[in-house]
Wavefront OBJ file of the C-alpha trace (Angstrom):
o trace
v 48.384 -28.560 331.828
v 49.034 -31.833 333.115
v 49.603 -33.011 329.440
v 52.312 -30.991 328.890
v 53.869 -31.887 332.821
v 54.504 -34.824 331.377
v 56.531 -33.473 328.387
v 60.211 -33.832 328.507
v 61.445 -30.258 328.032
v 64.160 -28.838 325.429
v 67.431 -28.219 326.906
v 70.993 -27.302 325.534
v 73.380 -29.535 326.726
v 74.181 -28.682 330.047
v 70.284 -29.479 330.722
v 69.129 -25.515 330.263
v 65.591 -25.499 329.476
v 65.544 -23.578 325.967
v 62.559 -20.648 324.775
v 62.981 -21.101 321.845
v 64.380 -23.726 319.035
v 62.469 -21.878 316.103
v 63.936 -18.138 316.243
v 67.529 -16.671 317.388
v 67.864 -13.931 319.709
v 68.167 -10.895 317.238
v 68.478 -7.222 317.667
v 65.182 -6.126 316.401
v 63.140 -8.333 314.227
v 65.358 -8.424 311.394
v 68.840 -8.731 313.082
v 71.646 -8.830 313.610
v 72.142 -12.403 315.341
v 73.158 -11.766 318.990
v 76.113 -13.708 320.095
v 74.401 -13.988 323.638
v 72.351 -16.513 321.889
v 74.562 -19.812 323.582
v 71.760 -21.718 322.720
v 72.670 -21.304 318.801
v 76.157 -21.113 319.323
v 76.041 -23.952 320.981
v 73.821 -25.924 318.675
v 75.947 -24.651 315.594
v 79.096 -25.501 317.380
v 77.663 -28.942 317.832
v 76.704 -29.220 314.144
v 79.925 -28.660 313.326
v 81.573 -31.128 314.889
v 78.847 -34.151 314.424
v 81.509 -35.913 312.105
v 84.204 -37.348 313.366
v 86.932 -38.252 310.573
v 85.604 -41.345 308.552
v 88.058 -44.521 308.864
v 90.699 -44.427 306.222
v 90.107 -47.996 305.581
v 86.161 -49.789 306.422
v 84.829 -46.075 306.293
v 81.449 -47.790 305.117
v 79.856 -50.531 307.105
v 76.955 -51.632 309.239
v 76.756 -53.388 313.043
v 74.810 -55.838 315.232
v 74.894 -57.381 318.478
v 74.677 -60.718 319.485
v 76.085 -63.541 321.174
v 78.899 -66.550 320.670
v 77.819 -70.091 322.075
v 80.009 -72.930 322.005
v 79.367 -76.130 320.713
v 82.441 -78.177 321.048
v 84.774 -78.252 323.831
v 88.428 -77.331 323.089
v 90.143 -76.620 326.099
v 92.840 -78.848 325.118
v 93.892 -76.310 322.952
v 93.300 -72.630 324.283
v 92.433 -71.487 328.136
v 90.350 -68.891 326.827
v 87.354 -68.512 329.232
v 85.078 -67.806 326.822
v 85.383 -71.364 325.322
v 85.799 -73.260 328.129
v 82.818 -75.157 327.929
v 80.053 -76.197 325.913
v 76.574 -73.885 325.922
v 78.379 -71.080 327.309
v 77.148 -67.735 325.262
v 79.112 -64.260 325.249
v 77.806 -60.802 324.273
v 79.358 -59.495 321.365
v 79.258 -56.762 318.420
v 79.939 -57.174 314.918
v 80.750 -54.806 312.127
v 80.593 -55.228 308.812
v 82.159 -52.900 305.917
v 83.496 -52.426 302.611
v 87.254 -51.847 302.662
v 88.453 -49.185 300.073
v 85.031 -47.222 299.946
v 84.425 -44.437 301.555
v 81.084 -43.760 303.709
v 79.221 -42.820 300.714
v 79.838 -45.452 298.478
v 77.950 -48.513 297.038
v 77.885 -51.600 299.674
v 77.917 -54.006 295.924
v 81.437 -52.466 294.716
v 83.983 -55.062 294.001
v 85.543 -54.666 297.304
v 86.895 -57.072 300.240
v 84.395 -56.789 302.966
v 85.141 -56.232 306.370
v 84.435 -58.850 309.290
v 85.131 -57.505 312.863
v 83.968 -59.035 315.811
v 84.012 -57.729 319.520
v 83.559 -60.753 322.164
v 82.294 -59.443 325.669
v 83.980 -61.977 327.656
v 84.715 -61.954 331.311
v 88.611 -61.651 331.139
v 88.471 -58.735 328.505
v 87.115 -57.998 325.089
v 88.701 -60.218 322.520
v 88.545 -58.413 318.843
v 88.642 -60.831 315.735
v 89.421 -58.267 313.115
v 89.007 -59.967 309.794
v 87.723 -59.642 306.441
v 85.656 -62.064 304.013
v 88.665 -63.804 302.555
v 91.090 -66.098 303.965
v 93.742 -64.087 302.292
v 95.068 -60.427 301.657
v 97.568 -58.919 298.770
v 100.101 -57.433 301.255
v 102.502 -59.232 303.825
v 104.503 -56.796 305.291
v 103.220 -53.412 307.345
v 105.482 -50.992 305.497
v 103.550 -52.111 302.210
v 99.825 -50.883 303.831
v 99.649 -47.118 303.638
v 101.235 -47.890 299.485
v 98.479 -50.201 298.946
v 95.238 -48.130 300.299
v 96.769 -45.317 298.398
v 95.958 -47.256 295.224
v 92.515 -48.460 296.623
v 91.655 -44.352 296.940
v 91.154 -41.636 294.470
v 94.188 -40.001 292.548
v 95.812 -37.116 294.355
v 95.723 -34.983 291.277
v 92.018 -35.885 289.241
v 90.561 -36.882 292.617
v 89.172 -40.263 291.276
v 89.503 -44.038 291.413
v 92.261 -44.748 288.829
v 92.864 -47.685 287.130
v 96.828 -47.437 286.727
v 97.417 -46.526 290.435
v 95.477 -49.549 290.940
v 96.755 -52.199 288.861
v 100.727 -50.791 288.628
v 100.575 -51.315 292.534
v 98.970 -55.068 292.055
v 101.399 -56.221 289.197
v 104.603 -54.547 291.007
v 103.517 -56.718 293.766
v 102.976 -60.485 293.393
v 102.070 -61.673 296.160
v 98.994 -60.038 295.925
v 97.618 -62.543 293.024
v 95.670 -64.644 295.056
v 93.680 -61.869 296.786
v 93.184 -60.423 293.188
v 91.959 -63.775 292.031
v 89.524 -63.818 295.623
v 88.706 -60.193 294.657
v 87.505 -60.848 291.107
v 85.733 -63.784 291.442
v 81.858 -63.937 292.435
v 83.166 -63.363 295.844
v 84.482 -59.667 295.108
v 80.640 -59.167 295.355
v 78.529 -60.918 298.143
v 75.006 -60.265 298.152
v 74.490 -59.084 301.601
v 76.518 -59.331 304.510
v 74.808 -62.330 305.579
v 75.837 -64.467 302.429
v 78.972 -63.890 303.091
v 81.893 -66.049 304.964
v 84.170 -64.109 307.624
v 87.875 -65.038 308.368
v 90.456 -63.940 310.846
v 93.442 -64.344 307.475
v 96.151 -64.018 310.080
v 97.609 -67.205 311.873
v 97.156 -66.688 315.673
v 98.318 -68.425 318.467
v 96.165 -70.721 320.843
v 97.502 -71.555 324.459
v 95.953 -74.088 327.029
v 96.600 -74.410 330.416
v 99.819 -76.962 330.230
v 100.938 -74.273 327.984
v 101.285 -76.117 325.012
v 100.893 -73.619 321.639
v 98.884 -74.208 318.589
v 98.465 -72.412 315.463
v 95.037 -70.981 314.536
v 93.253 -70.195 311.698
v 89.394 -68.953 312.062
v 86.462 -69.807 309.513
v 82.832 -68.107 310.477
v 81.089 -70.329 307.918
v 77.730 -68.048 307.189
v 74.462 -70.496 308.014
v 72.651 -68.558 305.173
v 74.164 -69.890 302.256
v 77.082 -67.984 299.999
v 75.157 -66.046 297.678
v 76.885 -62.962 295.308
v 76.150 -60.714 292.686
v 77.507 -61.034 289.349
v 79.284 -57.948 287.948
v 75.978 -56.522 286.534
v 74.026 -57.218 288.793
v 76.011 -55.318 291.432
v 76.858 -52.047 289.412
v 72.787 -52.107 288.738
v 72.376 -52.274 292.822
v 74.739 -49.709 293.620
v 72.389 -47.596 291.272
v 69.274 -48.630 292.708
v 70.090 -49.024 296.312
v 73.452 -48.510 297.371
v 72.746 -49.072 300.848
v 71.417 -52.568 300.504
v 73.832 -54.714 302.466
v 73.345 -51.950 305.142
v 69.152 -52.157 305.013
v 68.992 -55.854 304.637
v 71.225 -57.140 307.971
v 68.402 -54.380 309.903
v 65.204 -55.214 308.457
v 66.430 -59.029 308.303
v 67.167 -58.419 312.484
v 63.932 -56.254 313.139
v 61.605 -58.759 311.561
v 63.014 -61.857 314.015
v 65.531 -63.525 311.097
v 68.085 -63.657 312.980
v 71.315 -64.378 311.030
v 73.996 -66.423 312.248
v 77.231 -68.175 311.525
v 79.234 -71.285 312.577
v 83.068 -70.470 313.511
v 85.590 -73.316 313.072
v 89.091 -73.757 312.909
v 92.330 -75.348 312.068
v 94.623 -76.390 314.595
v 98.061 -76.851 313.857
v 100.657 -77.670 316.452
v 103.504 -75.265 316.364
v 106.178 -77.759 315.964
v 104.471 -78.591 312.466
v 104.710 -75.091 310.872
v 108.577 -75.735 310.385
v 107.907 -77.968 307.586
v 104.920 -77.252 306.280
v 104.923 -76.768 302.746
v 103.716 -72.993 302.863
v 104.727 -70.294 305.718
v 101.998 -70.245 307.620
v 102.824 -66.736 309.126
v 102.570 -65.612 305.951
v 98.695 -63.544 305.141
v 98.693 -64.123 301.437
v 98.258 -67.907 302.369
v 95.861 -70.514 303.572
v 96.691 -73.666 304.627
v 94.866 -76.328 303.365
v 91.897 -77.886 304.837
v 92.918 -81.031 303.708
v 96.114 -81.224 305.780
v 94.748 -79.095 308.695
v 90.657 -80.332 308.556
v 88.311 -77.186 310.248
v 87.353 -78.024 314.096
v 83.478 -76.877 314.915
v 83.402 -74.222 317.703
v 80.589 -72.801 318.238
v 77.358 -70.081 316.466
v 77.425 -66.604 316.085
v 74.182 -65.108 316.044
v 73.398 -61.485 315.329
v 69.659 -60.527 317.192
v 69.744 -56.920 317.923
v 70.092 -53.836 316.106
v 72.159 -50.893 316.623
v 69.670 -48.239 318.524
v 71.609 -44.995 317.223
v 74.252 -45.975 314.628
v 76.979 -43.456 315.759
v 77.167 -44.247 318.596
v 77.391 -48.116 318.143
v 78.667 -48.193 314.645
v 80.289 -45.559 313.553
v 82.504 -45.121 317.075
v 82.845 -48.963 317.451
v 86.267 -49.784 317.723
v 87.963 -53.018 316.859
v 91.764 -53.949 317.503
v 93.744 -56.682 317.079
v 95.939 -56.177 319.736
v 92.652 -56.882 322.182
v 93.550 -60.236 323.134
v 92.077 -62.573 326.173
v 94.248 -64.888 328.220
v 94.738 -67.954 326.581
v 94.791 -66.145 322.721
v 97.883 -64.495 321.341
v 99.662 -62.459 318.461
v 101.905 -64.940 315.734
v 104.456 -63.297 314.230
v 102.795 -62.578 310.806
v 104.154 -59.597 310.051
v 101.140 -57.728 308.687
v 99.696 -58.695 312.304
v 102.202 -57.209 314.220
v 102.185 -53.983 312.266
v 98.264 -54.270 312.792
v 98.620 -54.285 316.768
v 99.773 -51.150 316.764
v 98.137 -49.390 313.769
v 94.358 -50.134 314.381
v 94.620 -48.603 318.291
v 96.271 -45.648 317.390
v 93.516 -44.955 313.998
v 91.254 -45.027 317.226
v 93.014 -42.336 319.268
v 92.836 -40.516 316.508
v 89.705 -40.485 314.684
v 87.229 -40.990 318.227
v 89.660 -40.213 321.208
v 92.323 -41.162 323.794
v 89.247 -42.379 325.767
v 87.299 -44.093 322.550
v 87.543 -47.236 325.401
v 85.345 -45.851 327.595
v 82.273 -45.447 325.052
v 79.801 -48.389 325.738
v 80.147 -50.025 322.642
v 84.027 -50.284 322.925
v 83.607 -51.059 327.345
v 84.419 -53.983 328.476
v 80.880 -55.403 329.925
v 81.532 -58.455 331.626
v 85.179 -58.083 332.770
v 85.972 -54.805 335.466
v 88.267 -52.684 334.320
v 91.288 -51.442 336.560
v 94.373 -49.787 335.974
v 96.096 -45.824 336.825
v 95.244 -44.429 333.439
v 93.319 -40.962 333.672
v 92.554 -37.840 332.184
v 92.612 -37.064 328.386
v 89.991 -35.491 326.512
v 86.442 -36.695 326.966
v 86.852 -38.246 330.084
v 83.607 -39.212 331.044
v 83.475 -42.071 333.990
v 84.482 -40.850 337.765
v 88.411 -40.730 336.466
v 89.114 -43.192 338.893
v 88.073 -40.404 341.873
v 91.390 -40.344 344.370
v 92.266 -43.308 344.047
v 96.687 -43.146 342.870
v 97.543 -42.704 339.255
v 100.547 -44.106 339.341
v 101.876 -47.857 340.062
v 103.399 -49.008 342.082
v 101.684 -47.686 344.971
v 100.797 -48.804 348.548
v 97.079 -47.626 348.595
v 94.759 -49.170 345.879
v 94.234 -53.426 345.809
v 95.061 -53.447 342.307
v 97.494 -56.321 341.576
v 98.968 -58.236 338.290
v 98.133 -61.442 337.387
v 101.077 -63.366 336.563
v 99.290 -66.620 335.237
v 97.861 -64.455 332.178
v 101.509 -63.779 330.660
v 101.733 -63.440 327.252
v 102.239 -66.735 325.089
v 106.419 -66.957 325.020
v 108.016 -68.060 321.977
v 111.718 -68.107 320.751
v 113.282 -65.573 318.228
v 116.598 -65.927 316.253
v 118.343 -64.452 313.608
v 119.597 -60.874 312.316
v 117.995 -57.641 312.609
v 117.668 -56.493 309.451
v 114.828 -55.463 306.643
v 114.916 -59.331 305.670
v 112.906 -60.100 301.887
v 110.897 -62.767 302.200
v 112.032 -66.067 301.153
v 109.464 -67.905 299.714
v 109.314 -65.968 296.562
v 108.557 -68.702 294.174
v 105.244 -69.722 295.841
v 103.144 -66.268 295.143
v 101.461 -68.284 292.462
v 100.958 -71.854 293.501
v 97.620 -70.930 295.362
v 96.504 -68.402 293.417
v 96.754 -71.233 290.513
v 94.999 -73.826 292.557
v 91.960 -71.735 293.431
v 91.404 -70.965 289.319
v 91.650 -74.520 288.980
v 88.874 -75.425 291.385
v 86.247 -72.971 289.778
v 83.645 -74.023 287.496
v 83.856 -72.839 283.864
v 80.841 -70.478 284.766
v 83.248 -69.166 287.325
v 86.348 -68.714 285.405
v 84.634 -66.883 282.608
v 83.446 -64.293 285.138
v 86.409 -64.461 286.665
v 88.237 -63.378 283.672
v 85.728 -61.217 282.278
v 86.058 -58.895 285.722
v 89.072 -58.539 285.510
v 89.255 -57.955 281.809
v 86.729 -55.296 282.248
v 88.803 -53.644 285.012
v 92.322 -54.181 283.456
v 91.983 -53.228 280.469
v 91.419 -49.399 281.521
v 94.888 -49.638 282.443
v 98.468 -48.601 280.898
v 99.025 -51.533 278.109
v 102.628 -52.205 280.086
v 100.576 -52.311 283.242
v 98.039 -54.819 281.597
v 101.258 -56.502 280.174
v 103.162 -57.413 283.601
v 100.032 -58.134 285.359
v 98.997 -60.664 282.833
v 102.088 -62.676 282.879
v 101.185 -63.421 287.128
v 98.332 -64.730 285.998
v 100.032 -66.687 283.063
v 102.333 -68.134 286.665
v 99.073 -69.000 288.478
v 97.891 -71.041 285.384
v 98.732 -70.953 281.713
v 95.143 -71.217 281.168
v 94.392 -68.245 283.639
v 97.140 -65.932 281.549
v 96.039 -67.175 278.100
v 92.177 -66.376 278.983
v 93.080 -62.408 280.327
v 95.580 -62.096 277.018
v 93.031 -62.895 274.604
v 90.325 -60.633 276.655
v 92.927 -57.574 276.704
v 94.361 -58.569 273.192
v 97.598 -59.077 274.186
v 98.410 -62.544 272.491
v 100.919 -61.092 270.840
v 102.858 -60.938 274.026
v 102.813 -64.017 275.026
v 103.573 -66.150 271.528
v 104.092 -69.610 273.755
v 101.359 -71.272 275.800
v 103.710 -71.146 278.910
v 106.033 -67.833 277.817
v 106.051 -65.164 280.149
v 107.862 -61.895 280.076
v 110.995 -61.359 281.829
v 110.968 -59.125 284.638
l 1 2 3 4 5 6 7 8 9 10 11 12 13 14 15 16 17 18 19 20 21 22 23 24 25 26 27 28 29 30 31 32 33 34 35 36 37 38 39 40 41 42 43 44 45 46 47 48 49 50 51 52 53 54 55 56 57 58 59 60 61 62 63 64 65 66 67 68 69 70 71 72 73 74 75 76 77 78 79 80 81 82 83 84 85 86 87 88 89 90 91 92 93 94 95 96 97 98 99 100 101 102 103 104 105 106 107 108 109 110 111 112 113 114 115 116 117 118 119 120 121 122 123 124 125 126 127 128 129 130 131 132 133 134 135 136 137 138 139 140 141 142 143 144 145 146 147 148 149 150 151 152 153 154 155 156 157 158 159 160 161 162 163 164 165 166 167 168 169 170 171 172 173 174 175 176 177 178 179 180 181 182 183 184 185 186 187 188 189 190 191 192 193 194 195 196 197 198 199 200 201 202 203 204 205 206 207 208 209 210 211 212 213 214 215 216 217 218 219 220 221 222 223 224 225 226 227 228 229 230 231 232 233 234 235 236 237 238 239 240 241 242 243 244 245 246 247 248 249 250 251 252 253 254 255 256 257 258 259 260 261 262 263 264 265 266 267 268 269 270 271 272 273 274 275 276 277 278 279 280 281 282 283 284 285 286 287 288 289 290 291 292 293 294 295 296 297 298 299 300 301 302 303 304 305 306 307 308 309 310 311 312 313 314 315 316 317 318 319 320 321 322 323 324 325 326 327 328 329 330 331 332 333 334 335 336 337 338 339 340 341 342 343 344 345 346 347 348 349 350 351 352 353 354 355 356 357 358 359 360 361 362 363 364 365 366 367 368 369 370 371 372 373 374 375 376 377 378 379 380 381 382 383 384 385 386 387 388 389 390 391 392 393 394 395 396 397 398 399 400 401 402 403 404 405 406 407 408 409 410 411 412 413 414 415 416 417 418 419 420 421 422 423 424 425 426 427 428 429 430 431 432 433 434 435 436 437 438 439 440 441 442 443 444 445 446 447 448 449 450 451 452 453 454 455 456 457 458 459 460 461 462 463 464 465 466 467 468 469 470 471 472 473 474 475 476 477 478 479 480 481 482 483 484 485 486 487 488 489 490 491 492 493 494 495
């Protein structure tokens, strides 16, 4: 008896002890099912609702926790707390992902990987929302919802189709040098641990004189870059397509703890004016030769996820979660991202999806007269005033923390970009730094993947890569036998 004292006992959710978890209240031993039964209507009910909507985009990925400690000081540049001096650590949470997939689908498909990081700091979480590439094929908001479309299944057959794909890409060039990223060895990292992370947008750094700097982040991976070729990841997502997902656990739960070093460029916003690329622009990098990367500090990953919903799967990252000290840029695709990733939350988890532990701040107290909504869980801020301004609470605004100013000018209008002619210089200069090895993979990928398009599809998307690098077009012509197009080494198709 004393045994079973000990025994935590069944209960529905409201903490009823239950009978009964093997038979349903019936009339008579054969039924009817009674609806007096809450305990199965309850536990149905529940069942039903267990999935919350998948992420459109990153519906597939896998989390850790950790901390950040800094190695370098640079509070010349930013008055972030959280790098204000050298051996201080914060909490944070990563996610990983693939991008187009959805939940179900291989971690090896050719597929930019996610690379989101939540910092616990003591001013606020700061979210790094990234993905494994410097780079990405879009730069302007209105373009997203176009592009994922492409990256999904057909809305008549239902599947992944080539021409969607591809007509998207080649009516779009600024998108070569993510293609070229995408297709490389890199389209395919081994794990999430051989992988690099980037934050691809230019941010904004701010120290206490207020003087602004541009950012760029690197989270160089301290395990080495290692990816599957093309065969060797369509044989993985046979065998075990779940193996980026099982390897960053078991690699955690048996004391290999992975980590990564973050660094970045610094360039003073005066300089952007005349640099040879528009840095506010996410299809670019700027080059580590003009802007060398500055050590920060490790990331290390040393705990697992103890129930995967409810630190994975309702883990919430935006960009718009900035600390003191950090800001927006004007990149475009950044500003449409401030306001697209928090309202995907509201959405798919709930107005309160900040409240959930894994999205709550931890080391910063959080005050304001927000309340009610559905799935309120804290005390609601008790009787304290909802509304401000108000003579009652000690609540009060902190006027030093203002967000980074910066000048605009010009018209208001849908404005093209202007640097048209420069969609293909860096796309160029990254085939040109690949080993032969690395170009005939590179080729043969997308080859493979092309070539189940249209033949006017594979036709205009050849002659961007024929821009990039004569070489580059002449390689994907002959693979898609389209040399006849392209008679001269250099020719290219009008548009």
């Amino acid at each position: 008896m004393a045994e079973q004292d000990d025994k935590k006992s069944l209960t529905t959710n409201f903490g009823i002890p239950v009978a009964s978890n093997q038979h349903s209240i019936t009339a008579g031993t054969s039924g009817p099912v009674l609806m007096q039964d809450v305990h199965l209507v309850e536990k149905l009910a529940h069942f039903n609702r267990e999935r919350i909507p998948e992420r459109v985009v990153h519906a597939k990925g896998a989390g850790a926790h950790g901390y950040f400690e800094v190695s370098n000081d640079l509070s010349k540049y930013t008055k972030a707390a959280f790098l204000s001096e050298v051996g201080k650590k914060t909490p944070l949470f990563v996610r990983f992902s693939t991008v187009g997939g959805e939940k179900g689908s291989a971690d090896s498909e050719r597929d930019p990987r996610g690379f989101a990081v939540k910092f616990y700091t003591e001013e606020g979480n700061y979210d790094l929302v990234g993905n494994n590439t410097p780079v990405f094929f879009i730069r302007d908001p209105l373009k997203f919802p176009d592009f994922i479309h492409t990256q999904k299944r057909h809305p008549a057959t239902n599947t992944k189709d080539p021409d969607m794909f591809w007509d998207f890409l080649s009516l779009t060039p600024e998108s070569l040098h993510q293609v070229t990223i995408l297709f490389s060895d890199r389209g395919t990292p081994r794990s999430y641990r051989h992988m690099n992370g980037y934050g691809s947008h230019t941010f904004v750094w701010e120290n206490a004189q207020g003087e602004s700097f541009y950012v760029k982040y690197h989270f160089k991976t301290d395990q080495g870059i290692q990816n599957f070729d093309r065969e060797a990841a369509m044989h993985m997502a046979g065998v075990d397509p779940d193996h980026a997902t099982r390897d960053l656990f078991a690699t955690i739960a048996d004391g290999n703890f992975p980590s990564w070093t973050l660094y970045v460029q610094i360039m003073p916003v005066a300089e952007a004016e005349s640099y040879r690329f528009d840095v506010l622009d996410v299809t670019k990098v700027i080059s580590q030769k003009d802007y060398p990367l500055i050590e920060v500090g490790k990331m290390v990953l040393n705990k697992n996820p103890e129930n995967y919903f409810a630190e994975v799967e309702q883990a919430a990252f935006s960009p718009g979660n900035i600390v003191p000290g950090i800001a927006p840029s004007a990149d475009k695709m950044l500003q449409g991202r401030l306001f697209a990733y928090a309202d995907a939350h509201r959405y798919r988890v709930g107005t309160n999806y900040a409240h959930l532990p894994v999205n709550a701040a931890q080391k910063a107290e959080v005050a304001n007269q927000q309340r009610d909504g559905y799935m309120s869980f804290t005390d609601n801020g008790g009787s304290a005033p909802n509304y401000e301004p108000n003579s009652f609470d000690n609540i009060v605004e902190r006027p030093e923390t203002r967000e980074h100013p910066y000048e605009v000018s010009g018209i208001v209008a849908r404005s093209e970009y202007t640097h048209i002619n420069d969609d293909f210089v860096q796309a160029g200069d990254l085939y040109r730094l690949l080993s032969e090895e690395e170009k005939a993979r590179l080729v043969d990928n997308i080859v493979t993947h092309l070539g189940n398009a249209k033949r006017e599809i594979q036709i205009r998307q050849t002659g961007h890569f024929y821009k990039a690098d004569p070489d580059y077009g002449r390689r994907v012509a002959q693979g898609l036998g389209l040399e006849s197009e392209f008679p001269q080494p250099d020719a290219v198709p009008a548009d």
